[in-house]
N, C-alpha and C positions, 0 to 999 in steps of 0.2 A: 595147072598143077593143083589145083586144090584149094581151099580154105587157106585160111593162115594158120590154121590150127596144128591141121596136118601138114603145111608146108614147115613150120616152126618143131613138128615133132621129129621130121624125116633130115633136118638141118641137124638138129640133135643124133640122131643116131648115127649120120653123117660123122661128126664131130666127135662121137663115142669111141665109131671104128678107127679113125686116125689116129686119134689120143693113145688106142688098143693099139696100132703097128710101132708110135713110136714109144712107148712104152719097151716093147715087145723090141726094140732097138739099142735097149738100153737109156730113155727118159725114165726119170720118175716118173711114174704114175698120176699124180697129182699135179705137177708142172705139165705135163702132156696136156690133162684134162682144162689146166684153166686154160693153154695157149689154143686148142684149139676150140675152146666157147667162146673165144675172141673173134677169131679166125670165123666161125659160122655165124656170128651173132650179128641178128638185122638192124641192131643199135647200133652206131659209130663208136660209142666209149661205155665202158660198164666200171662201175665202181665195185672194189671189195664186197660188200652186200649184194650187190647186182650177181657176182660171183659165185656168193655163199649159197644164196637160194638158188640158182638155178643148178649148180653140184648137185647140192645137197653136203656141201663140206665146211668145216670151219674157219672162221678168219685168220685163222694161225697156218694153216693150212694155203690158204691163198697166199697170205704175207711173202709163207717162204716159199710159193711158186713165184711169185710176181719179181722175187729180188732174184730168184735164176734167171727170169728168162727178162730181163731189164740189159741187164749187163751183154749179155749176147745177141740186142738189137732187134728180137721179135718181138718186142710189145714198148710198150713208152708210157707214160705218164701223159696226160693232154689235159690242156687247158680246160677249167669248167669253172668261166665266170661266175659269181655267186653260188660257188657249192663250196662249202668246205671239205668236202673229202675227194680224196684221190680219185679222177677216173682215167681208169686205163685200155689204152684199144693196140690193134693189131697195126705193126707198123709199115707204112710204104717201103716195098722195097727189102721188104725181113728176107726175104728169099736170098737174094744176093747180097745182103750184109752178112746172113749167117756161114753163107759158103765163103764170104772174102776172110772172114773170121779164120776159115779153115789155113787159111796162107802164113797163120802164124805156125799150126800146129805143123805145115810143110816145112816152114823156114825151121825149125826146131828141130826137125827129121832131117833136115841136109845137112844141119849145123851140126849135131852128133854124127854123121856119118864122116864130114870135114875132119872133127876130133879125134875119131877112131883109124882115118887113115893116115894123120899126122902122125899118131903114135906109132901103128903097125906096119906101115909104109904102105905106099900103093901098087908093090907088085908081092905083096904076101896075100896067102889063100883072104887074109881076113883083109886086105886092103884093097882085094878085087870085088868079094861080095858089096863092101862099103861103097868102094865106088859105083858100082851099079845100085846102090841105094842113091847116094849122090845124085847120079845121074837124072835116075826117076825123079827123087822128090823134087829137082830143081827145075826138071821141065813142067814135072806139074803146076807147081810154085807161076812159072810162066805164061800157061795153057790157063789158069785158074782164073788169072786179072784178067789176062783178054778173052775168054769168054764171057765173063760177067760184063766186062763195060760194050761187049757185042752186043748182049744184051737187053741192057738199059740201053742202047742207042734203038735197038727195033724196036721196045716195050715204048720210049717215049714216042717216038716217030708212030707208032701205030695210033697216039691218043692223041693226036696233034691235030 
């Protein structure tokens, strides 16, 4: 592949385009960009500075990327014996924590649709639509977990 020069430039642009689609998905722009320099970067851990400079953005900036994307389990804080500052990487398993995450916003969508045909009964026009909301979201709801621990069963079993 090349130098490490060019291989560290093409990681980055890499890293550019993805940050560009999920942007373009509705991320911040900013949270996109720092989750995926984690995501390409040949470092295990990067700290806030490590961050700044390779953006080109400011620590206020990363701060408040780093506290979105903490909470929804793609990035973490990591151990860095004798450093006093934060360093953080890309975490095991973001993939399938971020979609299990999703199983709340299901359970939320079934639960409103529960609500709505509690009220309007489930043989009115609006308690038929509902239920066929119900329906979806609770299989998805289903379909969601056991995909994900499918998985993580073939993802570990293949590194074993």
């Amino acid at each position: 592949m090349g130098d490490t020069g060019d291989t560290d430039a093409q990681l980055r642009e890499q890293a550019e385009r993805l940050a560009l689609t999920l942007s373009q998905a509705g991320m911040q722009k900013t949270t996109a960009r720092v989750m995926t320099a984690l995501l390409f970067s040949r470092l295990e851990t990067m700290t806030a500075g490590d961050l700044c400079d390779a953006l080109q953005i400011s620590s206020g900036a990363v701060s408040g990327a780093v506290n979105q994307l903490i909470p929804t389990g793609m990035i973490e804080r990591a151990p860095a014996p004798g450093s006093r500052r934060d360093h953080y990487r890309f975490r095991e398993h973001a993939w399938a924590t971020l979609m299990g995450n999703q199983n709340t916003l299901l359970a939320s969508m079934w639960d409103a649709a529960a609500g709505g045909i509690k009220i309007a009964g489930k043989e009115t026009v609006v308690g038929r639509r509902l239920d066929e909301m119900q329906d979806f979201y609770g299989f998805m709801q289903r379909e969601m977990a056991a995909l994900i621990d499918r998985w993580r069963d073939q993802y570990d079993s293949q590194r074993e």
